[in-house]
Backbone as a ProteinNet text record, in pm:
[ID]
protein_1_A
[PRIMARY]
XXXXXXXXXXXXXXXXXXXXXXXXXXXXXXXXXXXXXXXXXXXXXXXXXXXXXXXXXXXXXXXXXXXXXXXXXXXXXXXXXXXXXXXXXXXXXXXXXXXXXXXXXXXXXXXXXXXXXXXXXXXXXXXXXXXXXXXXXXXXXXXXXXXXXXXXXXXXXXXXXXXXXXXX
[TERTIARY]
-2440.9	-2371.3	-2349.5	-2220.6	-2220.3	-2268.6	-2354.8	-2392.1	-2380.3	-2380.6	-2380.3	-2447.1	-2507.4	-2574.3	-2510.8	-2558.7	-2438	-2548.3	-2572.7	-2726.3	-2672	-2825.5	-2826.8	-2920.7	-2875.6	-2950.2	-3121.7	-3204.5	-3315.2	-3321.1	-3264.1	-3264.4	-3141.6	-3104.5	-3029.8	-3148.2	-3187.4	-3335.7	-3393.5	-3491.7	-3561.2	-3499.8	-3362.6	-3344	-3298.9	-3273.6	-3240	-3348.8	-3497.9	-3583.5	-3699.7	-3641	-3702.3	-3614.1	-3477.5	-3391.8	-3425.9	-3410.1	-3502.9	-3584.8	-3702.2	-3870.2	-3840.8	-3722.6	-3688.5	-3586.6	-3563	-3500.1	-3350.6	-3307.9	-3164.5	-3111	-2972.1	-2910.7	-2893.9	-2903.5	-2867.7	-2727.7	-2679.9	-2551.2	-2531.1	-2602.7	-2541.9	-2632.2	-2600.8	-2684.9	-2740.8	-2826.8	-2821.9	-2766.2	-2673.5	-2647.3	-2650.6	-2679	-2650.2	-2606.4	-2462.8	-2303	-2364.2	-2364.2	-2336.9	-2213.4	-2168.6	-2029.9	-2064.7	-2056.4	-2085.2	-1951.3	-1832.1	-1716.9	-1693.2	-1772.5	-1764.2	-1809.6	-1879.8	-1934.5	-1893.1	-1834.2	-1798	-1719.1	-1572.9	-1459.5	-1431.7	-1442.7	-1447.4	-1530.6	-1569.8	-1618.5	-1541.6	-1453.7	-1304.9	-1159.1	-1086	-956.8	-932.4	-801.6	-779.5	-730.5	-758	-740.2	-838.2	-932.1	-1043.3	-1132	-1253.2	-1350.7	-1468	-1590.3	-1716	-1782.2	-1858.4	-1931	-2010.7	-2160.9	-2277.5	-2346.2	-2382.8	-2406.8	-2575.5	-2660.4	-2761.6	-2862.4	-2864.5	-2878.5	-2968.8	-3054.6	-3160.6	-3119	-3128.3	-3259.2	-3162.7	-3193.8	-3168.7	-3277.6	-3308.3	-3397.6	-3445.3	-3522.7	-3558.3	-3488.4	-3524.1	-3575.9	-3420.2	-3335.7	-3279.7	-3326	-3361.2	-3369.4	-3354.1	-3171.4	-3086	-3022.5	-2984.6	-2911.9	-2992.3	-2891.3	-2947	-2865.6	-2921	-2868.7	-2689.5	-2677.3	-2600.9	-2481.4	-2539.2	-2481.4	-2391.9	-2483.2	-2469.4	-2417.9	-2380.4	-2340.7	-2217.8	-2118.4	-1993	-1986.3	-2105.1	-2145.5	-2211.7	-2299.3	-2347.9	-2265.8	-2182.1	-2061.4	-1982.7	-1930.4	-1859.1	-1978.3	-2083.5	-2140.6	-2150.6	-2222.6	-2230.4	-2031.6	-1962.6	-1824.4	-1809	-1788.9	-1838.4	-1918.3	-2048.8	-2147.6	-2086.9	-2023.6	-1992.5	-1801.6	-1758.9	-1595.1	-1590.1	-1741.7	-1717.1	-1701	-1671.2	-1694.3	-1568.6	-1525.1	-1368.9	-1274.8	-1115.7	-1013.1	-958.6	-1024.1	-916.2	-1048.3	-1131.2	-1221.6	-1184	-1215.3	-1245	-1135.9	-976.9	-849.6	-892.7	-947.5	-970.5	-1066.5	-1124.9	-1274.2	-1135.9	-1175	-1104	-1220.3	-1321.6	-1482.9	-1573.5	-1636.5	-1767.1	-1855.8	-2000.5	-2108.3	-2210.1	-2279.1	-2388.9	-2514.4	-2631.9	-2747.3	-2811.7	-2899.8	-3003.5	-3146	-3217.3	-3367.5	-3421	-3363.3	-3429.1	-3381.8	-3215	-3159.1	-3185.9	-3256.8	-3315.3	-3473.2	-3503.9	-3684.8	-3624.8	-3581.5	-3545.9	-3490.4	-3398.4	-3326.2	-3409.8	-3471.7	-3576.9	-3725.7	-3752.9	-3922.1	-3980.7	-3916	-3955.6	-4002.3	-4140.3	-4151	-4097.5	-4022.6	-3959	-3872.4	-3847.4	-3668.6	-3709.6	-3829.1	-3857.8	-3842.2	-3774.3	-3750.6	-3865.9	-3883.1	-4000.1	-4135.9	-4179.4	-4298.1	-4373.4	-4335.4	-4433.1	-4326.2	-4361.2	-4301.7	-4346.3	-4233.9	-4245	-4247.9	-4362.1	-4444.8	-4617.1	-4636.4	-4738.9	-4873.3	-4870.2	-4999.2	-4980.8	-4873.1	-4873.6	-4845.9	-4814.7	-4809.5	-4926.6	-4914.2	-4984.9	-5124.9	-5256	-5398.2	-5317.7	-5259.2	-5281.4	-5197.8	-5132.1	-5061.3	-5166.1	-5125.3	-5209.5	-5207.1	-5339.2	-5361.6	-5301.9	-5245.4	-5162.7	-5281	-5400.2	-5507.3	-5524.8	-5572.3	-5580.9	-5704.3	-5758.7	-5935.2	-5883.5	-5764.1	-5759	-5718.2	-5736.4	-5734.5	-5590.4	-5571.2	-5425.7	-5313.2	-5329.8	-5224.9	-5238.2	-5100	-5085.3	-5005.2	-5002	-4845.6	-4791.2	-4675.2	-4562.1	-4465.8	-4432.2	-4327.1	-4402	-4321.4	-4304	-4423.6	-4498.5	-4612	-4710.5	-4712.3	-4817	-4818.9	-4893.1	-4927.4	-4826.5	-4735.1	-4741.2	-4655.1	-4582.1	-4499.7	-4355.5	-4304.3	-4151.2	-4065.4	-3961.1	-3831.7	-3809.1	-3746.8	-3640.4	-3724.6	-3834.8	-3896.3	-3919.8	-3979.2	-4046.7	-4137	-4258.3	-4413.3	-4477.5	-4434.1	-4470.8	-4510.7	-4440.8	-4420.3	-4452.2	-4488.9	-4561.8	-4706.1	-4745	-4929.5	-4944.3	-4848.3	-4852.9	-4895.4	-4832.1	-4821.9	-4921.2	-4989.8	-5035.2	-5197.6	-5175.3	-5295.9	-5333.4	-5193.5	-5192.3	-5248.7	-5229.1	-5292.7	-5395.5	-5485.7	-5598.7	-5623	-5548.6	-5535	-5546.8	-5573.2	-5553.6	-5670.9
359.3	451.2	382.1	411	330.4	397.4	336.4	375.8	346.3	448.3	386.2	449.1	434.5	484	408.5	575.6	553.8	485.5	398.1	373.2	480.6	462.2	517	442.6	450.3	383.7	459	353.8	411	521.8	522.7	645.5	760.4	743.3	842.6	892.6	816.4	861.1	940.3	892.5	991.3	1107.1	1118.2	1232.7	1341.7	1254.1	1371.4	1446.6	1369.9	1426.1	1522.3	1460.2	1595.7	1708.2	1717.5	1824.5	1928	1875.6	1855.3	1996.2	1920.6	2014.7	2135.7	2126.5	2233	2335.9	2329.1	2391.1	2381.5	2241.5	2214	2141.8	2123.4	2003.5	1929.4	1793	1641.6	1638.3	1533.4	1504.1	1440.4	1342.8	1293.7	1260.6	1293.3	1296.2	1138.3	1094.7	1006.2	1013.8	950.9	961.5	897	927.5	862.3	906.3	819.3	905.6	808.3	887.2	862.5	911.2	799.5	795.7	787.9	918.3	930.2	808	859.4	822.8	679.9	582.5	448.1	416.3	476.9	429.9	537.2	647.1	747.6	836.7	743.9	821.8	988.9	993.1	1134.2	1248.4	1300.2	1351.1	1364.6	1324.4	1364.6	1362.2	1426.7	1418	1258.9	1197	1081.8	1024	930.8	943.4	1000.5	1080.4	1128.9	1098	1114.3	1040.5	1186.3	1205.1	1259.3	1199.9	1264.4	1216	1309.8	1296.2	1334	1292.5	1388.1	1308.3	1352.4	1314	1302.3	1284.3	1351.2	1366.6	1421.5	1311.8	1379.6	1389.1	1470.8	1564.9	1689.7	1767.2	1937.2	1989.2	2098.5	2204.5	2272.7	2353.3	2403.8	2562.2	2560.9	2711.8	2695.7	2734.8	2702.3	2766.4	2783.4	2802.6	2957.6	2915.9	3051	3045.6	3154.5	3146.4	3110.9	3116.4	3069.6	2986.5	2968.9	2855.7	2947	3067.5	3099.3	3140.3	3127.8	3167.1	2993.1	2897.8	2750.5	2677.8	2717.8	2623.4	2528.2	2608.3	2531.5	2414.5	2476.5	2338.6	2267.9	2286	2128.5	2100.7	2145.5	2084.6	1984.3	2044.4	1935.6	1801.2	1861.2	1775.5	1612	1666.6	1560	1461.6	1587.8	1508.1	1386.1	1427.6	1375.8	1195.8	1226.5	1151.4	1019.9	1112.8	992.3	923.7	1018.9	963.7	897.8	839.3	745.7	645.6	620.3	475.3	535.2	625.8	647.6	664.7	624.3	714.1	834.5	849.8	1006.9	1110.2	1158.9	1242.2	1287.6	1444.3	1505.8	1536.1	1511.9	1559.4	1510	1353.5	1334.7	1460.1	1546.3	1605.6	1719.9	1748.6	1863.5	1993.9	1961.8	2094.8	2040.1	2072.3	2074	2179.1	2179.2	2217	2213.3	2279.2	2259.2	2313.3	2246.1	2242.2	2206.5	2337	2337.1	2293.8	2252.5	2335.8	2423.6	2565.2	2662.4	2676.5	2616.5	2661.1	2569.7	2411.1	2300.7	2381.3	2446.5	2509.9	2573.7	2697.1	2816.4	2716.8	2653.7	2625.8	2528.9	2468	2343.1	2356	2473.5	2452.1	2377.7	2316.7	2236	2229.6	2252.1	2346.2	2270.1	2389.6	2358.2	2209.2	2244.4	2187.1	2019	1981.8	1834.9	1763	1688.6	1577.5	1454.5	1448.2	1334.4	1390.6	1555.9	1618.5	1579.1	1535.6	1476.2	1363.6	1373.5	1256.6	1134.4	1026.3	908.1	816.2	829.5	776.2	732.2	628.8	591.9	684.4	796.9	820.5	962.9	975.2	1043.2	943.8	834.4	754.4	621.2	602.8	499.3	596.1	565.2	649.9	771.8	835.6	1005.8	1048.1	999.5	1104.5	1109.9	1203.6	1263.6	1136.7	1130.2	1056.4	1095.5	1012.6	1040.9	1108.6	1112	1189.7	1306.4	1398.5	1561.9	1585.4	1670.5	1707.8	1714.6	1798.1	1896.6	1764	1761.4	1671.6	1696.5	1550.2	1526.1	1575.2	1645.1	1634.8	1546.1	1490.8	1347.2	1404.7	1345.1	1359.5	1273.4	1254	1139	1117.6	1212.5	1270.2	1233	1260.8	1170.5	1218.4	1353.2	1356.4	1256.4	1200.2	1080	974.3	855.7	757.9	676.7	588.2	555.9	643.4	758.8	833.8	855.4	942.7	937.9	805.2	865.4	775.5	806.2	685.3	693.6	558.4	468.2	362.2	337	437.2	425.5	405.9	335.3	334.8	441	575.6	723.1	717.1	719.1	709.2	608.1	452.2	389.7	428.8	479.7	493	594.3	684.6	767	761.2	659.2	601.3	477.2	470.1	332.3	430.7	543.7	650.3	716.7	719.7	817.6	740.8	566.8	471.8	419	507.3	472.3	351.4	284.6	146.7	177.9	322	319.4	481.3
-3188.3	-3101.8	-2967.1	-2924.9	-2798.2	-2675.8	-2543.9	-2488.8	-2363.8	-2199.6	-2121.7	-2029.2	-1890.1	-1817	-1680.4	-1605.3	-1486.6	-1373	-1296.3	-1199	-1075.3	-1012	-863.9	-793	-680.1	-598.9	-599.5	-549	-541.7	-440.3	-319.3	-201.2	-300.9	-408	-452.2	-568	-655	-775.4	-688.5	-554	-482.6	-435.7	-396.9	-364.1	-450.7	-541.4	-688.5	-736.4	-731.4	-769.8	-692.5	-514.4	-451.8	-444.7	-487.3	-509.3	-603.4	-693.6	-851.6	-808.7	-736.9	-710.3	-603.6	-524.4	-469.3	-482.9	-644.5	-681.3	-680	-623.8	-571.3	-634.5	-646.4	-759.2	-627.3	-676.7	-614.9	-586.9	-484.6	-436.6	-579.5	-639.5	-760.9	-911.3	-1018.1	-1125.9	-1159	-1241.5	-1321.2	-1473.3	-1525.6	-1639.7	-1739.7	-1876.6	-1971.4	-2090	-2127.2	-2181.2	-2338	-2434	-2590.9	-2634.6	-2713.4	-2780.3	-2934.3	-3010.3	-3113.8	-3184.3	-3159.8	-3198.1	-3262.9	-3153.5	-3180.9	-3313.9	-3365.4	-3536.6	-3599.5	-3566.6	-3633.7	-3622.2	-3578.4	-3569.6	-3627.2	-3725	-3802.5	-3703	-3590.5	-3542.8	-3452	-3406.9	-3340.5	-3386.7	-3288.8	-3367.1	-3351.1	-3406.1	-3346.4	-3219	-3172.7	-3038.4	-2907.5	-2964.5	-2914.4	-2880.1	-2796.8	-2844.6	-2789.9	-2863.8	-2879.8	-2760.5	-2624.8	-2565.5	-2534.5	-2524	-2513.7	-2370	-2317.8	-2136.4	-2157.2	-2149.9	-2071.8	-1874.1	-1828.1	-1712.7	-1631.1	-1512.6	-1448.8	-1303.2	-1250.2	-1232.8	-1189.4	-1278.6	-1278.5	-1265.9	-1152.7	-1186.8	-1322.6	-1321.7	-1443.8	-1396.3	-1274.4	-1233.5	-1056.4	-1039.2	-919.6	-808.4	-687.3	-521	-530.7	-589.6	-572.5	-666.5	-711.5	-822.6	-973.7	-1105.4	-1245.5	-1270.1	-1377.5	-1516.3	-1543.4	-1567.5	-1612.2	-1499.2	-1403.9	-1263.3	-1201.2	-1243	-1190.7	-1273.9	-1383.5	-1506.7	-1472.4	-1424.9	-1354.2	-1260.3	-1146.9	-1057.1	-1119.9	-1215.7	-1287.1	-1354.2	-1472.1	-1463.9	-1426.3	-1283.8	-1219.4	-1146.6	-1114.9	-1041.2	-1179	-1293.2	-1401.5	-1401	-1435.4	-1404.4	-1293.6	-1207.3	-1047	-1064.8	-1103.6	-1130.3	-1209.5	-1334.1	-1421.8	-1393.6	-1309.2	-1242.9	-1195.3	-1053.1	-985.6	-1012.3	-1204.8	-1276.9	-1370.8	-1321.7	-1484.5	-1379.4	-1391.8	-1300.1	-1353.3	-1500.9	-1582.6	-1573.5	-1465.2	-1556.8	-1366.6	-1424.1	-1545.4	-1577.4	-1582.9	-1616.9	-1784.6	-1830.1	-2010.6	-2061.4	-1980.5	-2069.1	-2196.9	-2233.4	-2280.6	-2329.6	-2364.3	-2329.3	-2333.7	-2287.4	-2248.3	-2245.6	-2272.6	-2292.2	-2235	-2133.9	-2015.7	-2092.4	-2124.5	-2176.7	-2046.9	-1960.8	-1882.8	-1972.6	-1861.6	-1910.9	-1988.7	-1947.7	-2015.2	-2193.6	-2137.1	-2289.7	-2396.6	-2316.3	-2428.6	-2463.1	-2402.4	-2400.5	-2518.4	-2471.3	-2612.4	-2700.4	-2745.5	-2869.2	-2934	-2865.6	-2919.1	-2947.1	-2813.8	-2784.2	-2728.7	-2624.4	-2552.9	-2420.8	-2375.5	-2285.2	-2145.3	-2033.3	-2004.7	-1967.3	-2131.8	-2184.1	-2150.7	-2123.6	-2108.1	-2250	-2240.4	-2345.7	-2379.6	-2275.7	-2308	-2250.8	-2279.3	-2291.3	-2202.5	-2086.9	-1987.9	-1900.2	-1773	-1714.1	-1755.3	-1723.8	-1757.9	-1638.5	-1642.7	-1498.3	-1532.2	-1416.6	-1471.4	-1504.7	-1415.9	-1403.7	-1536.4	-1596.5	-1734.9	-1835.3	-1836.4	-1987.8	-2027.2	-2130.9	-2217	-2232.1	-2193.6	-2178.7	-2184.4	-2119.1	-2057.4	-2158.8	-2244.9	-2349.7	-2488	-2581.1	-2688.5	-2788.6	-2860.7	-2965.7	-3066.5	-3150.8	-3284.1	-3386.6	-3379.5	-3456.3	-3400.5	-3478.5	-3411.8	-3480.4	-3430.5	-3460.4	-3663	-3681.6	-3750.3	-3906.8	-4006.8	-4093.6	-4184.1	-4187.8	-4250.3	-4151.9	-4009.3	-3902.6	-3783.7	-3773.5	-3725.8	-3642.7	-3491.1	-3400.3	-3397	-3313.4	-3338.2	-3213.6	-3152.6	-3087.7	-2919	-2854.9	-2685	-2659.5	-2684.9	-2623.2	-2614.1	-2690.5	-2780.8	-2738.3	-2710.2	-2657.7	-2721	-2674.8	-2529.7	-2435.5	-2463.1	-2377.6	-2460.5	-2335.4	-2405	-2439.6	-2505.6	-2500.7	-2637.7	-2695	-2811.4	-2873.3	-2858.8	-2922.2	-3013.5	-3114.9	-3217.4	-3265.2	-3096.4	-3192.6	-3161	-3139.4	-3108	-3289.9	-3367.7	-3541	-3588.3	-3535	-3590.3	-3561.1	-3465.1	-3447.8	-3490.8	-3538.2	-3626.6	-3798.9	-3800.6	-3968.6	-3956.8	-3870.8	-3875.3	-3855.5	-3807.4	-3820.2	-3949.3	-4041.8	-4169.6	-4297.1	-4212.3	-4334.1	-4314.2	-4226.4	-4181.6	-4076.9	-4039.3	-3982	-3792.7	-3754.5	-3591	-3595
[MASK]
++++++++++++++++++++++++++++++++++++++++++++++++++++++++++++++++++++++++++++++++++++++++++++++++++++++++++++++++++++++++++++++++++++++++++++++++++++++++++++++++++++++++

């Protein structure tokens, strides 16, 4: 899948994320855009292309206002974020779909709507996340909670399987 991620400056990361804690959206998102399309045309019309945005730092909870009240300004703000690197956006979007916090919590279970079940920071990853063993026999975890932390890696499911064959 093709992929891209938009940077920010470090005085822009920090201020996104004390925005973030005060309930405020940032002057600008961090992003990262998946293009289903590139390996799998058939998921658009032709000519089209499928994109998937990923993006920190949104509140969970806003200042003022909701999720259902704010959907539009995050919206544009993600637009925004990822234009300063396109000249057709947002005139190319043709819809879009705003997935807060709360609505990744409810549809997923994820408490609040965190993807990688814990920050990904030092003083929550490697030691401080859950052992792939559980008191309880024959259940194994796998998933970002789990040592070594979030992401998309894969040895969340190897110390998993490397637990199920007795070997960890």
């Amino acid at each position: 899948m093709g992929q891209i991620n938009t940077p920010l400056t470090k005085a822009e990361w920090t201020e996104g994320f004390e925005a973030m804690r005060r309930g405020e959206l940032p002057k600008r998102l961090w992003t990262e855009l998946y293009f289903q399309t590139t390996h799998d045309p058939s998921v658009a019309p032709p000519g089209v292309h499928a994109m998937s945005v990923f993006a920190q730092y949104v509140p969970y909870a806003f200042a003022t206002g909701d999720w259902d009240a704010r959907r539009d300004e995050v919206k544009r703000l993600a637009l925004d974020s990822i234009g300063r690197f396109c000249e057709n956006l947002p005139e190319a979007v043709i819809d879009v779909q705003v997935l807060g916090p709360p609505d990744i919590e409810k549809s997923v279970g994820l408490t609040g709507g965190h993807i990688f079940q814990g920050e990904c920071l030092p003083p929550f990853m490697w030691e401080h996340r859950l052992s792939p063993k559980t008191p309880m026999p024959g259940v194994f975890l796998c998933g970002a909670c789990t040592h070594p932390g979030g992401s998309v890696i894969g040895v969340n499911g190897r110390n998993a399987a490397t637990s199920v064959l007795g070997g960890g």
